[in-house]
N, C-alpha and C positions, 0 to 999 in steps of 0.2 A: 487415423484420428477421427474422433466422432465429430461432427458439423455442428454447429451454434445452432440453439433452437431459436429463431426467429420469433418466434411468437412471443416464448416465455421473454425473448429479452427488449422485445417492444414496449409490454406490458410493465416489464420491472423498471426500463428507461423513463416511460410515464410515468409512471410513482416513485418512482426515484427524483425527477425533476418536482414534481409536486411536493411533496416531503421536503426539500430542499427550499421550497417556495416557502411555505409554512410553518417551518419551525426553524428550532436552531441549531439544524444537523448541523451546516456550513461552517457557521461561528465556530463551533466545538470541533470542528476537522479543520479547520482550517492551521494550528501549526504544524500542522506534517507538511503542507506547501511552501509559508516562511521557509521551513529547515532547509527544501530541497531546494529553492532560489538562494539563500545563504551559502551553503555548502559547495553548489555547484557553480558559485562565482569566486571562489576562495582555492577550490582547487584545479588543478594542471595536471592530469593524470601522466601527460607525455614529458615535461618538464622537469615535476615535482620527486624527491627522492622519497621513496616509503615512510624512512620516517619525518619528513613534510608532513608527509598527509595524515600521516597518524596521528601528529601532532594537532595538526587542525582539525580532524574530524573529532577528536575528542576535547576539544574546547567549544566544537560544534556542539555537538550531543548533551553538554552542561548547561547550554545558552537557556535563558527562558525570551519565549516568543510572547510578545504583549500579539492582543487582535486590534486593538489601535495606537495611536499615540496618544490617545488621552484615558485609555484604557488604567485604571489601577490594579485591575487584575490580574495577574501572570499567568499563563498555562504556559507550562513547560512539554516537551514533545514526554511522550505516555511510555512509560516502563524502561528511561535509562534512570541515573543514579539521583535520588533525592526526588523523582516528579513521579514516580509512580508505583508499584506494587514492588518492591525490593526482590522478589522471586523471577520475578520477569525480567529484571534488568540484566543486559550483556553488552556490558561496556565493550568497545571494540580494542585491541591490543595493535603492536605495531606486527606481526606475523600478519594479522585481518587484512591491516593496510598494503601488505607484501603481496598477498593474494588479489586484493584490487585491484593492483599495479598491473599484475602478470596476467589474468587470466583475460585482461581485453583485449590483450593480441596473441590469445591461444584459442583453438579449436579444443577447448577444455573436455577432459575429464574429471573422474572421483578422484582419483591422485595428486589433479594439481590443489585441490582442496585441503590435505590431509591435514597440512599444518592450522587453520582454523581452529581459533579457541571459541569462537561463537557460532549459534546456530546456526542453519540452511536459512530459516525466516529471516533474522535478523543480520545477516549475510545480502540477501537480497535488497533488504533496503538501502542500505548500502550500495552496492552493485546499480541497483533500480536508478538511483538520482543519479551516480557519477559515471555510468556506461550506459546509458538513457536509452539504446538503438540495440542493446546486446541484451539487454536484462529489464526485468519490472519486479517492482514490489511487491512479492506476495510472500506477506509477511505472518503468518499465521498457516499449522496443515490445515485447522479448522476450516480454511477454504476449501477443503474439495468437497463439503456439501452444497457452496456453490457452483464451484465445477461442475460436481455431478449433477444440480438442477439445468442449469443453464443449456448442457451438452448433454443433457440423457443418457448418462454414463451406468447407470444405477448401478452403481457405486463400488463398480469396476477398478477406480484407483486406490480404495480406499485402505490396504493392503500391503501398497509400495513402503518401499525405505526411504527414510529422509530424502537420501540421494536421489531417489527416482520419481520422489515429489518432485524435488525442486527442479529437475529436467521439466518434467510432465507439465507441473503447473506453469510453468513459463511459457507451453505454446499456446497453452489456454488462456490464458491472459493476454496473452499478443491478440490471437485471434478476438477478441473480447476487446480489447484497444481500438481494434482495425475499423471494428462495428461504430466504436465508439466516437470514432473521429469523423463520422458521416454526419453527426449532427452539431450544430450548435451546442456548444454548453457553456459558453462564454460567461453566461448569465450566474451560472453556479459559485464558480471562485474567481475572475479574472482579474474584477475590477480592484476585489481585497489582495488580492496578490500584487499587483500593479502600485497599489497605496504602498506599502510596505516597502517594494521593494526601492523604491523613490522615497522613504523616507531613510531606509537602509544606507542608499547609497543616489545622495540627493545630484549627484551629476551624472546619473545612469540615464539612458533615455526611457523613453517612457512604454514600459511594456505592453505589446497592444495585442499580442495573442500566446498559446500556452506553448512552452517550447514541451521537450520530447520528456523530459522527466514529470512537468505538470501531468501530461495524458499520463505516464504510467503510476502517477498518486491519485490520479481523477477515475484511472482501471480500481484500483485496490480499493478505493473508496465506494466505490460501483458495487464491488461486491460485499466491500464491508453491510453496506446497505441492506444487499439479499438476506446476505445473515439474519441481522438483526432483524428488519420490517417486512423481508417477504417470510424466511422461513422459519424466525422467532425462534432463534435456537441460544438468544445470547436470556441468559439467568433474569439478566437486569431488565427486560421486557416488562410491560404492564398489560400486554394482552396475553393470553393464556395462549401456550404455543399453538400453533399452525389453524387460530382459528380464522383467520384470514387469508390463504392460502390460493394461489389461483387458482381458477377450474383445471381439471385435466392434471392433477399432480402425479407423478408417478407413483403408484403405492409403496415400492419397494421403498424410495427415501420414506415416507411417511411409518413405516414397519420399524426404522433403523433407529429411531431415537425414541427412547422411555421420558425423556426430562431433557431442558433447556443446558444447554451446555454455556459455559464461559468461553468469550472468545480471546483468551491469550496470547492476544495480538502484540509483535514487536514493531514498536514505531521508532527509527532510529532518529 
């Protein structure tokens, strides 16, 4: 497996935290965190029978997240039913929640998947929040053009099957996590997670660092970022692609895209 480029992810970590500082990434990313502190205090994966969980992750997945309590605004999590693009939406079924159940105490392969009525991306999110230490979010292929940035893959995965994404990308993301948890980042979402989650559930204690599903929404968020601000590959961009690009970019990714692509990202 190819090494993390160190430099490009220093650089993207700095402008990533900057960006974060100065606008309102955070605000606007911020209920995919809500979800995964909701979700992952309501279910019991060793407990709960399948259709528990199914149950609840789909009264999860309907909720709309306010970003305050005195918020009028609602943003609901992006692309399930009624909060986002209707094409993108994959409501999870009770088979999804069967596979949840089972594949945290399997050395899983394609097989144990088969029954899955929802994507590999939107599968992961899932997986990502309620088996935090097994799996990460990455909920979109459109990610391996940061894969392939990040690890100088040029664009070596780009090829695979669903299936051998959502292997692949998972060690890339770990690795990506690993880096990620060297620094500080408390400063980005803690404090608004923390608010929340004490108004959610006002006799909880008070949350004072990210548990193992925040880092793997704080991963997916990380690169959601490269997408969009380093490699301007998302449509909705207001700079004109890769005019801001770091030094030293691989040419092969810069050859590989004619126009900004949509990032058809599932957020569960």
């Amino acid at each position: 497996m190819s090494l993390l480029n160190l430099g490009k992810f220093i650089e993207c970590l700095g402008n990533y935290k900057r960006h974060c500082d100065r606008t309102f990434w955070t605000k606007k990313e911020l209920p995919k965190f809500y979800f995964a502190n909701i979700l992952s205090r309501r279910i019991q994966l060793n407990v709960q029978s399948a259709k528990t969980i199914f149950e609840i992750c789909r009264r999860v997945q309907e909720k709309d997240y306010y970003y305050k309590e005195n918020d009028t605004k609602i943003c609901g999590i992006q692309f399930l039913p009624g909060t986002g693009n209707k094409s993108y939406s994959e409501p999870i079924s009770e088979a999804d929640a069967e596979i949840i159940k089972e594949v945290v105490h399997l050395n899983w392969n394609a097989q144990d998947f088969a029954k899955k009525t929802i994507s590999y991306n939107a599968l992961s999110g899932w997986l990502g929040t309620l088996a935090p230490h097994k799996f990460i979010p990455v909920t979109s292929t459109q990610f391996r053009h940061t894969i392939s940035y990040l690890f100088d893959l040029e664009l070596k995965i780009y090829g695979e099957t669903d299936y051998d994404f959502f292997v692949q990308s998972q060690k890339y993301f770990y690795l990506t996590k690993k880096r990620l948890k060297e620094f500080n980042l408390d400063s980005l979402y803690l404090k608004e997670i923390s608010e929340y989650v004490k108004f959610s559930y006002p006799k909880s204690i008070l949350k004072k660092e990210y548990n193992e599903y925040d880092w793997n929404w704080l991963t997916n968020d990380f690169h959601l970022f490269i997408y969009r601000e380093i490699l301007r590959l998302d449509s909705n961009s207001k700079i004109p692609v890769f005019k801001k690009l770091p030094q030293n970019t691989n040419p092969a990714l810069l050859n590989c895209f004619e126009k900004p692509e949509i990032l058809n990202i599932y957020v569960p």
